[in-house]
C-alpha positions as CSV (number, residue, x, y, z in Angstrom):
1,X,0.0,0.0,0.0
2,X,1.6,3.5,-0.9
3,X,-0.1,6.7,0.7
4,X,-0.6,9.6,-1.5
5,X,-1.1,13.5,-0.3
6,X,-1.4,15.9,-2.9
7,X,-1.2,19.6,-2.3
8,X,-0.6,23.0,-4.2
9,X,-3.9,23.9,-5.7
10,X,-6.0,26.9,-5.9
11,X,-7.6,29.9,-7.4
12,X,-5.7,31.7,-10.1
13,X,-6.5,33.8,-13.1
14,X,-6.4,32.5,-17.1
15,X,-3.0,33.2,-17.9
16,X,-1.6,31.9,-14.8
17,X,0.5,29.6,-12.8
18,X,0.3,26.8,-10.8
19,X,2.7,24.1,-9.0
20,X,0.9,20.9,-7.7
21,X,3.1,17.9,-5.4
22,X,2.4,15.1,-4.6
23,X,4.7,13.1,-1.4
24,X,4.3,9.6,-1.4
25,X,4.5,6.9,1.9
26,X,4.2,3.8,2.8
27,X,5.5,0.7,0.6
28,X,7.0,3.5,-2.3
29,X,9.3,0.9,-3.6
30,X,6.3,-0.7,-5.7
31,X,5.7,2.3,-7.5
32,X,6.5,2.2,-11.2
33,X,4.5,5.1,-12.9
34,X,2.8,8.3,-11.6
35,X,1.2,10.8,-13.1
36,X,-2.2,13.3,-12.3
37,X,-6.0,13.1,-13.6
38,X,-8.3,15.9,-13.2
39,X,-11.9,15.8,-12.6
40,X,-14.2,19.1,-13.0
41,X,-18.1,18.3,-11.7
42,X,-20.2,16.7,-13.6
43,X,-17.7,15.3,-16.2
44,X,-15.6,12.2,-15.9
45,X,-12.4,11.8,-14.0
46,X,-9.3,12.9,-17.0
47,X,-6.1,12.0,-17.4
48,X,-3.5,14.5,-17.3
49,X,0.3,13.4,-17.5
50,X,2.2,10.4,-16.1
51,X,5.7,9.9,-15.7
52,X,7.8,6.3,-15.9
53,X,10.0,6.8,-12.2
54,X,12.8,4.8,-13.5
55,X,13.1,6.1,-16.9
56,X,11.3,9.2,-16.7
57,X,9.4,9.1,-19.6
58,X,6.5,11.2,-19.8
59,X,2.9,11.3,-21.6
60,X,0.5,14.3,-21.8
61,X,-2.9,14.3,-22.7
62,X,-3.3,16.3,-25.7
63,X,-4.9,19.3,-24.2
64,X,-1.9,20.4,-21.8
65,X,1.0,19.6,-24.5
66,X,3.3,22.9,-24.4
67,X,1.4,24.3,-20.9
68,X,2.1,21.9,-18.4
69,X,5.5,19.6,-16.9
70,X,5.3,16.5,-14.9
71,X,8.7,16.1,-13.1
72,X,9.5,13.5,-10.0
73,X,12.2,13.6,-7.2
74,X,12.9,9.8,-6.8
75,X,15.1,10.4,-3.6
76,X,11.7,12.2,-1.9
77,X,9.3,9.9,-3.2
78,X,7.5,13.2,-4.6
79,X,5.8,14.1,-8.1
80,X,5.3,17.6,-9.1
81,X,2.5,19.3,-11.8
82,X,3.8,23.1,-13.0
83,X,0.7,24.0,-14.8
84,X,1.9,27.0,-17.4
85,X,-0.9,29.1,-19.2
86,X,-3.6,27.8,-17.3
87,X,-7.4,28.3,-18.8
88,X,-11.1,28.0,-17.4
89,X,-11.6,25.0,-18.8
90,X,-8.6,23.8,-16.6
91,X,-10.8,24.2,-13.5
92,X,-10.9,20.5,-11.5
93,X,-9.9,18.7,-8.8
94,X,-6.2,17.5,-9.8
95,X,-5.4,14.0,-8.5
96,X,-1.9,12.2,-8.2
97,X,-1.8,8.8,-8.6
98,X,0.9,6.1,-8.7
99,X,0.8,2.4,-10.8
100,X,2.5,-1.0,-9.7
101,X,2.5,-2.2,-12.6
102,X,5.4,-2.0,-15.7
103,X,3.8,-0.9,-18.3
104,X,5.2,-0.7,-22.1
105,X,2.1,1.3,-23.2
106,X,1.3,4.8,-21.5
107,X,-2.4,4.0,-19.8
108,X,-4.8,6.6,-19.3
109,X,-7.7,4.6,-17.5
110,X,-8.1,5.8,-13.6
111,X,-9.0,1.6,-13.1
112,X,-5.5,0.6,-13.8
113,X,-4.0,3.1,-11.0
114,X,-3.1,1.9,-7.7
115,X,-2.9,4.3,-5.7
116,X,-4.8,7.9,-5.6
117,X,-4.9,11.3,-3.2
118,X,-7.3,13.2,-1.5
119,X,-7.3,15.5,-4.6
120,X,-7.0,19.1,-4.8
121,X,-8.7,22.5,-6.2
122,X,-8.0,23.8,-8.9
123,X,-9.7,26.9,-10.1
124,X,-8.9,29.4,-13.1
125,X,-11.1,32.3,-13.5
126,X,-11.7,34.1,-16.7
């Protein structure tokens, strides 16, 4: 079992800035991918990024490409969201989440994630 606490979000205007973290406990030598989903009310839990913690390669969802960086501090067992350029339609709750499970192909289904925090707030205004 790995322990997942997300923090960082907020309000902030269209245009703007954001850093999210993420600090992982418990059993962290399991973990093999993490990465965020985002889910705004009334629409279905998205994925964002995720992040291979060996090899550190990274997969965005189409709609952040250019505006937002996943990064990971393997020594801290943390995983980090800068969110560039933010817009409206960027308003969710952002959730970090960590996989078990090697994985050749980058998944984007919230099923296949182990682990998941208490989510946080993110809200761009116009």
């Amino acid at each position: 079992q790995v322990q997942l606490v997300e923090s960082g979000g907020g309000l902030v205007q269209a245009g703007g800035s954001l850093s999210l973290s993420c600090q992982a406990s418990g059993r962290t030598s399991e973990i093999r991918v993490v990465g965020w989903f985002r889910q705004a009310p009334g629409k279905e839990r998205e994925f964002v990024a995720r992040q291979a913690w060996n090899s550190g390669t990274i997969w965005y969802t189409d709609s952040v490409k250019g505006r937002f960086t996943i990064s990971r501090d393997n020594a801290r067992n943390t995983w980090y969201l800068q969110m560039n350029s933010l817009k409206p339609e960027d308003s969710a709750v952002y959730y970090c989440v960590a996989d078990h499970t090697p994985r050749t192909v980058p998944r984007t289904t919230p099923s296949l994630y182990d682990d998941w925090g208490q989510g946080t707030q993110v809200t761009v205004s116009s």
